[in-house]
C-alpha positions in Angstrom: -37.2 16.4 18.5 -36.0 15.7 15.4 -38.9 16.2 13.2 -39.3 20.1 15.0 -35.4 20.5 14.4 -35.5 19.1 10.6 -38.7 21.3 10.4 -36.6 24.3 12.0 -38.6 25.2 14.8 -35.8 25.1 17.1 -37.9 26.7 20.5 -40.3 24.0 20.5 -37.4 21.5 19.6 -35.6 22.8 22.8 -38.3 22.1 24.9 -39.5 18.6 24.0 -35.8 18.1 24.3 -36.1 19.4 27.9 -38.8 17.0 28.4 -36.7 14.2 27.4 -33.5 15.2 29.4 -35.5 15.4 33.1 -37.5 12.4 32.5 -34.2 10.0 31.4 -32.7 11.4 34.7 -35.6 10.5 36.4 -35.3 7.4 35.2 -31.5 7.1 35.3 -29.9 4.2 37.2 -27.0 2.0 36.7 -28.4 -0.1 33.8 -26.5 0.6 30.5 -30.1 1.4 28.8 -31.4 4.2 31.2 -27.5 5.9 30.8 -27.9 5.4 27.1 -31.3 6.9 26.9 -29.9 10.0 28.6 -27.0 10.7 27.2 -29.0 10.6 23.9 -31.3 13.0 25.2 -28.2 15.3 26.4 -26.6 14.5 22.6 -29.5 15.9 20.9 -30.6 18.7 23.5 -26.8 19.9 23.0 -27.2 19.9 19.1 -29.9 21.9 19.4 -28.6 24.4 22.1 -25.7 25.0 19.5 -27.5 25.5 16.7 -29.4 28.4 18.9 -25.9 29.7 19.7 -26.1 28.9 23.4 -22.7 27.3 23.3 -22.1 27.4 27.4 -25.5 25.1 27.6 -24.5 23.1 25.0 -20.8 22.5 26.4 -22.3 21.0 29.3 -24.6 18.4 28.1 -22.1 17.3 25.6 -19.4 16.9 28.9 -22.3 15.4 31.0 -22.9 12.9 28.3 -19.3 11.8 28.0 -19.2 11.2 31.4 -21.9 9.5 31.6 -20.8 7.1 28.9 -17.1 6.9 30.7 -15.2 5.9 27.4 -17.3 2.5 26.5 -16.3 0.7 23.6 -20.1 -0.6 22.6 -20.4 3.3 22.3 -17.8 4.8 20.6 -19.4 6.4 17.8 -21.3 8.1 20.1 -18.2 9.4 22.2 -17.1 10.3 18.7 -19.9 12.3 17.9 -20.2 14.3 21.5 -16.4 15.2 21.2 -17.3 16.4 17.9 -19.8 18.3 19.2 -17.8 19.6 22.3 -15.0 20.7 19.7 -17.4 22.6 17.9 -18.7 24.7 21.1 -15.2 25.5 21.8 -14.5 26.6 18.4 -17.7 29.0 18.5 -16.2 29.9 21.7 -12.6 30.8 19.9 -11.6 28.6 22.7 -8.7 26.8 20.0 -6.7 24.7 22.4 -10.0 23.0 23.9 -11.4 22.3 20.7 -8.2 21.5 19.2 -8.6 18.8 22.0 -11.6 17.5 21.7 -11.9 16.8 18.1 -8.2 15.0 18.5 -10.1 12.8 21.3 -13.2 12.7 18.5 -10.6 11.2 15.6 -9.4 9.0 18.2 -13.0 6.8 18.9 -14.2 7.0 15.2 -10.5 5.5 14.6 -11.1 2.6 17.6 -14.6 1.7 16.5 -14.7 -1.2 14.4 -14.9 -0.6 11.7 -13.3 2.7 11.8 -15.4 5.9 10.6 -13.2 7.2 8.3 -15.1 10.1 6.7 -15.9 11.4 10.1 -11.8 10.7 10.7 -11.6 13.3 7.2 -13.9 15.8 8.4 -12.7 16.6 11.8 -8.6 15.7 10.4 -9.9 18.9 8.1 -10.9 20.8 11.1 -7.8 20.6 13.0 -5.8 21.5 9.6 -7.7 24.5 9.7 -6.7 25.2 13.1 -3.4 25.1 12.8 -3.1 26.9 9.7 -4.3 29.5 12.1 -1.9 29.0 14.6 0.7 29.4 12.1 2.1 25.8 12.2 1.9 25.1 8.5 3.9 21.4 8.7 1.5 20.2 10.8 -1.6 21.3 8.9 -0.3 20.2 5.7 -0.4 16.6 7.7 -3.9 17.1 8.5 -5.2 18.2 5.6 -3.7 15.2 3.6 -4.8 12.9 6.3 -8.2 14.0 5.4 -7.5 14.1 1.4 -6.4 10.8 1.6 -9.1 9.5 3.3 -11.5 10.9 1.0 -9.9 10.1 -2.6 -10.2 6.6 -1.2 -13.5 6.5 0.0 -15.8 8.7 -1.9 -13.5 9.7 -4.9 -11.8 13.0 -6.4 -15.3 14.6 -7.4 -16.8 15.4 -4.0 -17.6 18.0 -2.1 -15.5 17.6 0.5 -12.9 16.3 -1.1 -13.0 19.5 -3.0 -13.3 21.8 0.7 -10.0 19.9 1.7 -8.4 20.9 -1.8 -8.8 24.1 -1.4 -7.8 24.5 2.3 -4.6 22.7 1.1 -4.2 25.1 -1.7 -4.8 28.0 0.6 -2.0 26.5 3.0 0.6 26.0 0.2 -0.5 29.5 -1.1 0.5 31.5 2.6 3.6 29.2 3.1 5.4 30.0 -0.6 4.6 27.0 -1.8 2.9 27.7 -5.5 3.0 25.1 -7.7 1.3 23.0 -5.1 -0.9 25.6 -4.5 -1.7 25.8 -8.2 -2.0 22.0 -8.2 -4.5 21.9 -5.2 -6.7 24.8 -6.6 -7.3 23.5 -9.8 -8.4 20.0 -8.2 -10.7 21.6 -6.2 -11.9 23.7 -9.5 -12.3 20.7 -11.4 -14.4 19.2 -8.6 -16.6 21.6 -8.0 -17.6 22.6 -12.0 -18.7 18.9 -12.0 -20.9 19.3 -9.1 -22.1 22.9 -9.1 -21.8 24.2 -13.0 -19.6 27.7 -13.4 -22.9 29.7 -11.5 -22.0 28.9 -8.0 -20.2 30.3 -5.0 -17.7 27.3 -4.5 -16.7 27.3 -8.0 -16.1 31.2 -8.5 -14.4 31.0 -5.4 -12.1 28.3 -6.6 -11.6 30.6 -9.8 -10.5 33.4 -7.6 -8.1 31.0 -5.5 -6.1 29.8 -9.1 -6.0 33.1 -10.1 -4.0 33.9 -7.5 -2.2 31.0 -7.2 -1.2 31.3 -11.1 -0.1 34.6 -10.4 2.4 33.4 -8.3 3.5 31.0 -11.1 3.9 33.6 -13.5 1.0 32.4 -15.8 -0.5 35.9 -15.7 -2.6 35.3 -18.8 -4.2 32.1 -17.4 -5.0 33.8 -14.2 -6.4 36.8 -15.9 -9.0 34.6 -17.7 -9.8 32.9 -14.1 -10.7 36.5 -11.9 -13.1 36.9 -15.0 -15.1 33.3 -14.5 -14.9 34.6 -10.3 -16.6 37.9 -11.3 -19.0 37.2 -13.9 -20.0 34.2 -11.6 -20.2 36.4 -7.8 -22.3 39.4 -10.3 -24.7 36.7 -11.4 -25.0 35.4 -7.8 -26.6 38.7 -6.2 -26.7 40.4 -2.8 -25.9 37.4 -0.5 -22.5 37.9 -2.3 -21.3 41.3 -2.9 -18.5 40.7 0.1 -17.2 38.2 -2.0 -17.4 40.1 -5.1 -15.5 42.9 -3.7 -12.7 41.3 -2.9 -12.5 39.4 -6.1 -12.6 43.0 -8.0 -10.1 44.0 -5.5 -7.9 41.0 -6.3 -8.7 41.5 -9.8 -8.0 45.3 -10.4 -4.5 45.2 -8.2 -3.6 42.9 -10.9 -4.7 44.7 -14.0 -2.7 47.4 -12.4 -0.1 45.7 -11.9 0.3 44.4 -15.3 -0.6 48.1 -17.1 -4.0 47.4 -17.5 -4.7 50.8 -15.7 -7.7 51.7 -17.9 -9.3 48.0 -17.7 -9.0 48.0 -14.3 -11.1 51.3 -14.1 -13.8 49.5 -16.4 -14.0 46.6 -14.4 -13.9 48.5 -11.3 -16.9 51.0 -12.4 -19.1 47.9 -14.0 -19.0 46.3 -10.0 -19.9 49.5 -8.3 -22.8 49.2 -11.1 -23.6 45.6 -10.1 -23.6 46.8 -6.3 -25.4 49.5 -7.1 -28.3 47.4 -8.7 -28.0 45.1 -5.6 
């Protein structure tokens, strides 16, 4: 199953995962190694049923292999994992309360196993700051989110990629909620970060560009963020059709504040050299 998934033949995945799930049943009795074998064939089956999008499916083996495994410490990474997954479904689902829940019942197993998993702790402690950043309860995602930074500065250091993600969500929190200078700070972390792992050519890093800019713009440092919309361009221009979206609104971004600042007749010129770039596209 793994080799097909890894390999990306998901169909024939699905059914050798099929194949697994009815024989561990038949084979299921009250020993602790026929329930372990299917709830790992459920685990994986669900993976793959949500990476084909059939979240309903998927919801169900991940809830049928919880069950199964009825909160056992010798398996709590496990737990962790299918709450993880369950969370996911839900959020696919734009079910946010449900997956809101599962992923706090996800932290909470990753936190009991010994030793705890702390990265996994980050990435779903991200997740949830994400959610209610949504929901509009900005004190309680700015917990989450440094939860997660702190976490990772500890563990796998400033210049990482998810260190960076978390960086930026933060930024984009302080950003809605007024608070700019730790907007600005947050932004040019995550910059930093991600020009030391990507180079200026790639999405992440013009995206972080068009982030500062906006936070600097709030700041008053309306030279600095100029010179930042300008990296963003030139970088989403280079980067082709897969991002014109994202080149738009960064022109967008960019022109309002050309305009803004009496730059009328620059913003025309960088407006007309886009259309050219989408044009070519």
């Amino acid at each position: 199953m793994d080799s097909l998934r890894q390999a990306g033949d998901l169909d024939e995945a699905l059914h050798a995962a099929n194949a697994a799930v009815e024989r561990a049943q038949y084979e299921l009795s009250s020993d602790f190694d026929s329930i372990d074998t299917f709830a790992s064939s459920l685990e994986i089956r669900g993976e793959i049923l949500r990476e084909l999008g059939r979240y309903e499916l998927a919801r169900d083996d991940y809830r049928q292999a919880i069950d199964q495994l009825d909160n056992r410490v010798d398996r709590l990474d496990q737990i962790g994992r299918l709450y993880a997954g369950l969370g996911a479904v839900y959020d696919a689902l734009g079910d946010e309360v449900r997956a809101f829940t599962a992923w706090e019942k996800a932290i909470d197993s990753f936190e009991k196993h010994d030793p705890p998993l702390l990265l996994d702790v980050a990435s779903l402690a991200n997740n949830l700051g994400v959610l209610k950043k949504s929901a509009g309860n900005h004190e309680a995602a700015e917990g989450y989110f440094l939860r997660a930074l702190e976490i990772l500065h500890a563990h796998v250091g400033a210049t990482n990629e998810e260190t960076a993600a978390v960086s930026n969500n933060l930024g984009a929190l302080y950003l809605s909620a007024g608070f700019t200078e730790q907007a600005r700070e947050m932004h040019m972390m995550a910059l930093e970060a991600r020009r030391q792992l990507f180079g200026e050519h790639h999405p992440d890093t013009a995206q972080s560009h068009n982030n500062l800019a906006l936070a600097l713009l709030q700041t008053g440092d309306r030279a600095w963020a100029k010179r930042h919309f300008e990296k963003a361009l030139t970088a989403f221009e280079a980067l082709g059709a897969p991002y014109v979206d994202d080149l738009e609104a960064v022109s967008s971004n960019y022109c309002d504040f050309l305009r803004e600042d009496g730059e009328a007749g620059l913003a025309e010129v960088i407006d007309q050299r886009v259309q050219a770039s989408l044009g070519r596209v």
